[in-house]
C-alpha positions as CSV (number, residue, x, y, z in Angstrom):
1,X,165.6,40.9,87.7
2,X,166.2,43.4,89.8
3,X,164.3,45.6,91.6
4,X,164.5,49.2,93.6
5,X,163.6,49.0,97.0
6,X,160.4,50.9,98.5
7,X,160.8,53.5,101.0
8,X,159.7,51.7,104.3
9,X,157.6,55.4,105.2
10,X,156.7,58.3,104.1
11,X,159.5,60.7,103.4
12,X,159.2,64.6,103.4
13,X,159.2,64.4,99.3
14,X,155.7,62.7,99.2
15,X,154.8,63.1,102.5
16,X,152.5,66.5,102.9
17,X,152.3,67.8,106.5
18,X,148.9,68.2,108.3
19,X,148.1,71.1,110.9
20,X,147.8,69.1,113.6
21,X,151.4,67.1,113.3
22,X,152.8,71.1,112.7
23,X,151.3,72.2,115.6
24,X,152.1,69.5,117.9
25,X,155.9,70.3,116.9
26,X,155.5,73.6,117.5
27,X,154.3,72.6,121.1
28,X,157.2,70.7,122.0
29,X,159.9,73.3,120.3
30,X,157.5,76.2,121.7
31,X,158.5,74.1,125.7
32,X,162.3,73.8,124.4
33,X,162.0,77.9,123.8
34,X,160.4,78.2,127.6
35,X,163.5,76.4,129.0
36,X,165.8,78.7,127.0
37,X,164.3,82.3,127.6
38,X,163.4,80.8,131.4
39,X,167.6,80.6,131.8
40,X,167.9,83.7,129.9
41,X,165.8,85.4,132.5
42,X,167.5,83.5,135.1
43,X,171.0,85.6,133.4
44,X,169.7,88.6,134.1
45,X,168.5,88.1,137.9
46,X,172.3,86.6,138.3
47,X,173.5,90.1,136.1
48,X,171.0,91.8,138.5
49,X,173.3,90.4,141.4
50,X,177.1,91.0,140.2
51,X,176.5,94.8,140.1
52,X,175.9,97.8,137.9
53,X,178.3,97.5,135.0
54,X,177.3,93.4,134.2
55,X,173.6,94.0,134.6
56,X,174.1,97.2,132.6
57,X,176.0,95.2,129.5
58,X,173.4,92.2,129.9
59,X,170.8,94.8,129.9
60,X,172.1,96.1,126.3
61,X,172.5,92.5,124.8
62,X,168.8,92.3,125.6
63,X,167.9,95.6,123.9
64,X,169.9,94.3,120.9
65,X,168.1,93.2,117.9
66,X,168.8,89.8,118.9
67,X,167.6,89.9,122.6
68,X,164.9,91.6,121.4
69,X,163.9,88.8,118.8
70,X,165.0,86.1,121.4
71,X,162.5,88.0,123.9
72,X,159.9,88.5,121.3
73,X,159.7,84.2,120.4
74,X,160.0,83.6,124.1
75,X,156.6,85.5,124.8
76,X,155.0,83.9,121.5
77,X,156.4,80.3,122.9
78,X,154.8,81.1,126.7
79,X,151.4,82.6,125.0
80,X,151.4,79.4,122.2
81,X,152.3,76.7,124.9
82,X,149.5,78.4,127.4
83,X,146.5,78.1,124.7
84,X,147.5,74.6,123.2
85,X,147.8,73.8,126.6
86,X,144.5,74.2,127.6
87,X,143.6,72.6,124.2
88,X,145.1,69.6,125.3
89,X,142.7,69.8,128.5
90,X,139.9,70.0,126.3
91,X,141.0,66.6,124.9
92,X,141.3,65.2,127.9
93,X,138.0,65.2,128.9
94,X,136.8,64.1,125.1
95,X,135.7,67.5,123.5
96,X,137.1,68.7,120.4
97,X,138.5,65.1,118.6
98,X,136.5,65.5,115.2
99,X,138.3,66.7,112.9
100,X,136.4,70.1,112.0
101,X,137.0,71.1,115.7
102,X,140.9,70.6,115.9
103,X,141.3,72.8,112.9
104,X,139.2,74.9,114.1
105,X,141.1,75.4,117.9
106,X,144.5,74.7,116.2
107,X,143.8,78.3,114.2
108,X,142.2,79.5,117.6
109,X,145.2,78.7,119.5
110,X,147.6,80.4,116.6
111,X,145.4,83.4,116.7
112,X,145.5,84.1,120.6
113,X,149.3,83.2,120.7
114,X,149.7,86.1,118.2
115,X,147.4,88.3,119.7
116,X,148.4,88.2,123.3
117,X,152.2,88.4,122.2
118,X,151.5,91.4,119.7
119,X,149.9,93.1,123.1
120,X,152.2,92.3,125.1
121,X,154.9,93.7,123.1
122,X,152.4,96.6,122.1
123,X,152.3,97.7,125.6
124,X,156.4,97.2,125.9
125,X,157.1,99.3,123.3
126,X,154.3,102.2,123.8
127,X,153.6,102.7,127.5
């Protein structure tokens, strides 16, 4: 008789996805984003130095719908990684491990990411 073979874990048909392993993924792609947008800035201090004409076409790639989405989920990513940051503090000096309380920062953390980056981007666009 023959049988099937079990999946050894959990795979992403069964497998339902909790806040806090969504959010600690979003932490580590949120520091891969910093990296990125950090070199992008870097791009345009270097643009900044070759003269007028490159800073000027740099400077209109960043205008762009794209540069301005890329620029938009860079200051979510430093705002995110900032609060869930401090979160992590939190948990290292043992406050905030039951499970009512992580919820309750992870949403925290979302919120203020969203905030400060709709501000931010608020005051960009208006002042």
């Amino acid at each position: 008789m023959s049988t099937r073979p079990r999946p050894l874990s959990p795979h992403l048909q069964v497998y339902r996805l909790q806040m806090t392993s969504v959010l600690s993924i979003l932490h580590r792609g949120t520091g891969l984003l910093l990296v990125l947008g950090t070199v992008m800035i870097a791009f345009w201090v270097i643009a900044l130095a070759l003269g007028h004409s490159i800073f000027a076409i740099y400077q209109a790639w960043l205008g762009s719908l794209l540069g301005k989405v890329l620029l938009v989920g860079w200051s979510f990513s430093l705002f995110y990684h900032w609060a869930n940051g401090i979160r992590h503090l939190l948990w290292d000096v043992g406050w905030g491990y039951d499970i009512e309380r992580v919820y309750m920062t992870g949403w925290i953390v979302i919120s203020i990411s969203v905030i400060l980056a709709g501000l931010l981007w608020l005051s960009v666009v208006f002042i």
